[in-house]
N, C-alpha and C positions, 0 to 999 in steps of 0.2 A: 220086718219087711225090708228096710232099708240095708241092715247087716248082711242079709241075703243078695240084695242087690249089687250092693256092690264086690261081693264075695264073687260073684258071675260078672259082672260087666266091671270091676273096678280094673283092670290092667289096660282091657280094650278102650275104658274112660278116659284113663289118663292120659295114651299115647296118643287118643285121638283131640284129647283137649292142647297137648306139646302141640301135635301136628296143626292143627286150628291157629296158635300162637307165632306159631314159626309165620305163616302164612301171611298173619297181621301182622308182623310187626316189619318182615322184609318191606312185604308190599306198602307198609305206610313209609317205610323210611323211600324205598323210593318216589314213591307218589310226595314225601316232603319235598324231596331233591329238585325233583321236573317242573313241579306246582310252584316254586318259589322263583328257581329260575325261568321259566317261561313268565310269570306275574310279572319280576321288576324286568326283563326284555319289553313284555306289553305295555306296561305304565311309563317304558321312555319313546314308544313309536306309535303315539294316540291313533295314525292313520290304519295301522294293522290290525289292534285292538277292538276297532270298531267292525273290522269286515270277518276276525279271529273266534270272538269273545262270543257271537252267533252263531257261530259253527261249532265250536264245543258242547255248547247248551244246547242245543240237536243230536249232536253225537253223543253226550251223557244220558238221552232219551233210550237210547237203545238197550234192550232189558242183557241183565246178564250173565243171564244161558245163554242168548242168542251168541255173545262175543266169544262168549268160554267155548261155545259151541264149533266155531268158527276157526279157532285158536287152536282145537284140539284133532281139526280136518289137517291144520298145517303143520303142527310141532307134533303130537300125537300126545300119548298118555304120560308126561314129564313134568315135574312141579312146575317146570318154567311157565307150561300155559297159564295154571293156575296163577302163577307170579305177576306174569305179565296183566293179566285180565286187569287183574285187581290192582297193582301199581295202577293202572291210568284212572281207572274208577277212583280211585284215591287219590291223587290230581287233579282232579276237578275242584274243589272243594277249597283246596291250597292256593290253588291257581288261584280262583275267583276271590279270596280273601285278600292273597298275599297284590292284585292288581286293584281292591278294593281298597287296599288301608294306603297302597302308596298314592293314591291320586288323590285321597281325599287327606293328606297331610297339608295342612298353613303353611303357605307359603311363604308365610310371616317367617317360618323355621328356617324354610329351604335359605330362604333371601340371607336369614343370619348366619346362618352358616356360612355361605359366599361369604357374606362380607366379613367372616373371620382368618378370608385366603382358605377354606376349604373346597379341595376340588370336587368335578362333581361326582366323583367315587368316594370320595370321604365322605360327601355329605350324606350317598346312600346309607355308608355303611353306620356311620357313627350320629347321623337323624332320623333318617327317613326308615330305617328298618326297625332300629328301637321305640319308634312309636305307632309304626305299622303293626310291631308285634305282635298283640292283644288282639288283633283284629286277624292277624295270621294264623296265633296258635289256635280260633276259633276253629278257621278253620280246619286245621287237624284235625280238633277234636270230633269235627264232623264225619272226616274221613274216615278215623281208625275206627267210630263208632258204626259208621255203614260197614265197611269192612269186617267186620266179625259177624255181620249178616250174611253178607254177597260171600264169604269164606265157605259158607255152607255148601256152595254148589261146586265148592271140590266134589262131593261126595260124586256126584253127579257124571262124574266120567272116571269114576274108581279111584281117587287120587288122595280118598281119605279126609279126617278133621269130622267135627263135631257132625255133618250135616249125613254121616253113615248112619247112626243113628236116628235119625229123624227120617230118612229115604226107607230107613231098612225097616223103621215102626210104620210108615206109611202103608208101604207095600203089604206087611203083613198085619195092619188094622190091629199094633200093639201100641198101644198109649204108653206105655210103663216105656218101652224105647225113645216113642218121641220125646217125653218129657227130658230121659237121660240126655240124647242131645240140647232139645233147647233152655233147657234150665239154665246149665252150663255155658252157654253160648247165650243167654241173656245178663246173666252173673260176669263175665264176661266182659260184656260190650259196658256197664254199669261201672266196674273197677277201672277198664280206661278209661272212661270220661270220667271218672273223679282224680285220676293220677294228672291227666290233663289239665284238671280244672286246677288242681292245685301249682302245677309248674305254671299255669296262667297267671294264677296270682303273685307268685315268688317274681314274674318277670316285667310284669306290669308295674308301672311309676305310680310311687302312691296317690300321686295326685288324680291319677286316672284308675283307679281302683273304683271308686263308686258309679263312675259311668259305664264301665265294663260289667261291675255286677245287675247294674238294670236289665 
């Protein structure tokens, strides 16, 4: 059964799981970019933060056909929509990590730092980010893992990835398709969060290693 399976669907599997991949990994690296930079902007200008940090959490509410959908009225049928969609969806996650870990760094740190004549861009870079880390790469791992979901609704406007599969089992009430797509696309989401979990660890201080694994 399986030999045959894939003998029929193995070319179409593979190009659509590359396409799938490509998809997560552009849009998490951007969503890292934007989510880290917008976080440490938020955690230096508490006044914005507060009126910012509610307006995203609303706007993350918004499902994500409706965006893709939205996206695909203005750019039309080009990876970029698909890109875009998902880059922000994936900054969320980053965002709210990477503005969680710097506010709640000891100040005890921040102060030592000053008073070793570090300015206050040193002290982001070489305290405040290294022990937001942990707390940041969480978030990643959040994102790339939603991300190989939300990737699915490529399908959804012709643009291809795992979710052909699963639209085109849908449609024609074939299980043997759905599973092809989401097998893969749960195998998947499983391999980056453990790839994550391990650079979490490598980058995590070992003294803070046991409270991060809680």
């Amino acid at each position: 059964m399986i030999p045959k399976l894939l003998e029929t669907y193995g070319p179409m599997l593979g190009k659509a799981v590359l396409v799938h991949i490509f998809y997560v990994a552009v849009s998490v690296a951007i969503g890292f970019i934007l989510g880290l930079l917008l976080g440490v902007l938020l955690s230096r200008i508490p006044k914005w933060s507060h009126v910012l940090m509610p307006i995203l959490s609303v706007f993350q509410t918004v499902p994500g056909l409706v965006f893709i959908g939205l996206l695909f009225l203005a750019l039309g049928m080009v990876p970029a929509t698909v890109i875009i969609a998902l880059s922000i969806y994936a900054m969320f996650p980053v965002l709210k990590n990477t503005y969680t870990g710097l506010v709640n760094v000891e100040d005890k740190y921040v102060e030592a730092a000053r008073g070793c004549g570090m300015s206050r861009f040193q002290s982001l870079m070489r305290v405040e980010l290294p022990l937001a880390m942990p707390t940041i790469i969480a978030g990643v791992r959040m994102a790339a893992v939603y991300t190989v979901s939300w990737a699915v609704l490529a399908a959804m406007i012709g643009l291809g990835g795992l979710g052909d599969f699963v639209y085109q089992g849908t449609a024609s009430n074939n299980n043997t398709l759905i599973l092809l797509g989401a097998i893969p696309a749960a195998l998947l989401a499983v391999v980056i969060g453990s790839l994550i979990d391990l650079l979490q660890k490598k980058i995590t201080p070992r003294g803070m290693r046991k409270g991060v694994s809680k």
